[in-house]
N, C-alpha and C positions, 0 to 999 in steps of 0.2 A: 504494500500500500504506500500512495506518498502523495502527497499535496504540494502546492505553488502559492506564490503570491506574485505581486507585480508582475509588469506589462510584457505580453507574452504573445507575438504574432502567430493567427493562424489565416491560412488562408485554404481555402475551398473556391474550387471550379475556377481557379485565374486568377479570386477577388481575396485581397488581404482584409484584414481590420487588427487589431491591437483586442484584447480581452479585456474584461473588467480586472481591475484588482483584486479581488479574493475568487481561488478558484479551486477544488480538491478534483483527487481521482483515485479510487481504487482498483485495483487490479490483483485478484485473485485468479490462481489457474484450476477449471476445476477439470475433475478425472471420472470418467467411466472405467470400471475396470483396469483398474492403474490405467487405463492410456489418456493423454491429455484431448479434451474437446474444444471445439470452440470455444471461444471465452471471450465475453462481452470484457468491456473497462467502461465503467458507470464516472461519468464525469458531472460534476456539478459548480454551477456557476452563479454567481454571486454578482449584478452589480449594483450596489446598494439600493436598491428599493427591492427587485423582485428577483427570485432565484429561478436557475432553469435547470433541469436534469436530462440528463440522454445519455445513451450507449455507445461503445464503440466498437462493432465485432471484430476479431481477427481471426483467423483463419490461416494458420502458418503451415505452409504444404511443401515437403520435402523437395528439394530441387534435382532428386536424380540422382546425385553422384555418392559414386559408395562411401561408405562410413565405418569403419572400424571402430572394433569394442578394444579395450584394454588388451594387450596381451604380455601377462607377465615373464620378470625376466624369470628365462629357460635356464636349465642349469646340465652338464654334461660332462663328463669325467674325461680325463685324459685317452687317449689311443681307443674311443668309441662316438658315438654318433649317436643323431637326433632327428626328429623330425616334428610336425606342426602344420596341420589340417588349416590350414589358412581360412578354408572355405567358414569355418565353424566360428570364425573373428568378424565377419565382415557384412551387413547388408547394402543391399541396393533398393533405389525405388524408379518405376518409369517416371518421364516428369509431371504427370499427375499427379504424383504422389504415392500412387498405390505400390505396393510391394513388389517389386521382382526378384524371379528367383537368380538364386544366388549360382545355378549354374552355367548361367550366361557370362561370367566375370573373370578376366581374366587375369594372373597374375604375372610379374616380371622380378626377377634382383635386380636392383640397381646397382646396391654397394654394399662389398664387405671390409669395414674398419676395424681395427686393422685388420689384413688378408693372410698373412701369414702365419695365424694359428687354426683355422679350421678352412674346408672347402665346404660348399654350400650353391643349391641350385636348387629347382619349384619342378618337380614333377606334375602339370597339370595345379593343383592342388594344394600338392603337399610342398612345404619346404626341408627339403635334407639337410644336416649337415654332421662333417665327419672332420675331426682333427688329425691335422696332418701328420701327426708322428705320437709315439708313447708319451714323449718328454716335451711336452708345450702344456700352457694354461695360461690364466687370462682374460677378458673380456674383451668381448666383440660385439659391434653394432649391425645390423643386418638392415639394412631398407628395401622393402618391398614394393610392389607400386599392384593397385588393383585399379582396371580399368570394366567400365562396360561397355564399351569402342569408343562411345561418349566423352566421358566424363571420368575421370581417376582420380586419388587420392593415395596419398604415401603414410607407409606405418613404418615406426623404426625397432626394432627387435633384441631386447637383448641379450645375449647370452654368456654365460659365464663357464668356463672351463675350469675343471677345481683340478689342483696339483695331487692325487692319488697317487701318481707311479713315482714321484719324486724320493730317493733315499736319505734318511735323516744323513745332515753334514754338520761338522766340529769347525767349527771354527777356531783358525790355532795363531791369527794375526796378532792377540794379544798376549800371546805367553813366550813371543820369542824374544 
């Protein structure tokens, strides 16, 4: 919710005017079914003698371009490999709004920073990836790109390579 005061242009079909000085608005989003609906903003206006009340509907309709969910960072042991159903992160909508499926999208690697601890490539799908040798660990950022030929959006990935194979070392720089 939030309110105004002073002089505040609006204009409608072309034509400007200035508001009165005292003016509120709320705005509450309300929900069906957890999903959000239309939702008026109840605006009320004040110029000192008589008030006047109206609504303002909106109607916020997805523009199409995919969207990705959260994808937590991956985690992966030295001298083995991973993978990540990309399809299961990500929707789409046509640009009405309405839903599409998610198997018209298509994925690409962009970039792997840095590249010299694991290899990494999108089977359709899925994203692989596999460390290069026993003895590497690390973090790695992975960028993906989901298109629907349209419209695309990039997710960055991250994953972490834990030092498993690594054998405990003595350090002896300070006893000589």
């Amino acid at each position: 919710a939030g309110s105004g005061s002073g002089d505040r242009g609006l204009q409608l079909g072309g034509m400007s005017r200035v508001l009165p000085a005292s003016g509120t608005y709320t705005d509450e989003i309300q929900y069906i079914d957890t999903e959000p609906t239309t939702t008026p903003v109840e605006i009320e206006v004040f110029d000192g003698t008589d008030t006047s009340y109206n609504s303002l509907i909106f109607n916020v309709i997805e523009n199409g371009q995919p969207r990705w969910e959260t994808i937590n960072r991956q985690y992966v042991e030295e001298g083995s490999n991973g993978f990540i159903e990309l399809e299961n992160h990500v929707t789409d909508t046509f640009d009405d709004g309405s839903p599409a499926p998610t198997s018209l999208l298509m994925f690409e690697l962009m970039e792997i920073t840095p590249n010299d601890i694991f290899t990494a490539s999108i089977d359709e799908t899925t994203l692989l990836f596999e460390t290069v040798d026993d003895d590497v660990n690390g973090m790695v950022t992975l960028t993906v790109r989901c298109s629907d030929g349209v419209q695309y959006s990039d997710q960055e990935i991250s994953v972490e390579v834990s030092p498993v194979n690594d054998a405990p070392r003595i350090d002896f720089s300070g006893l000589e």
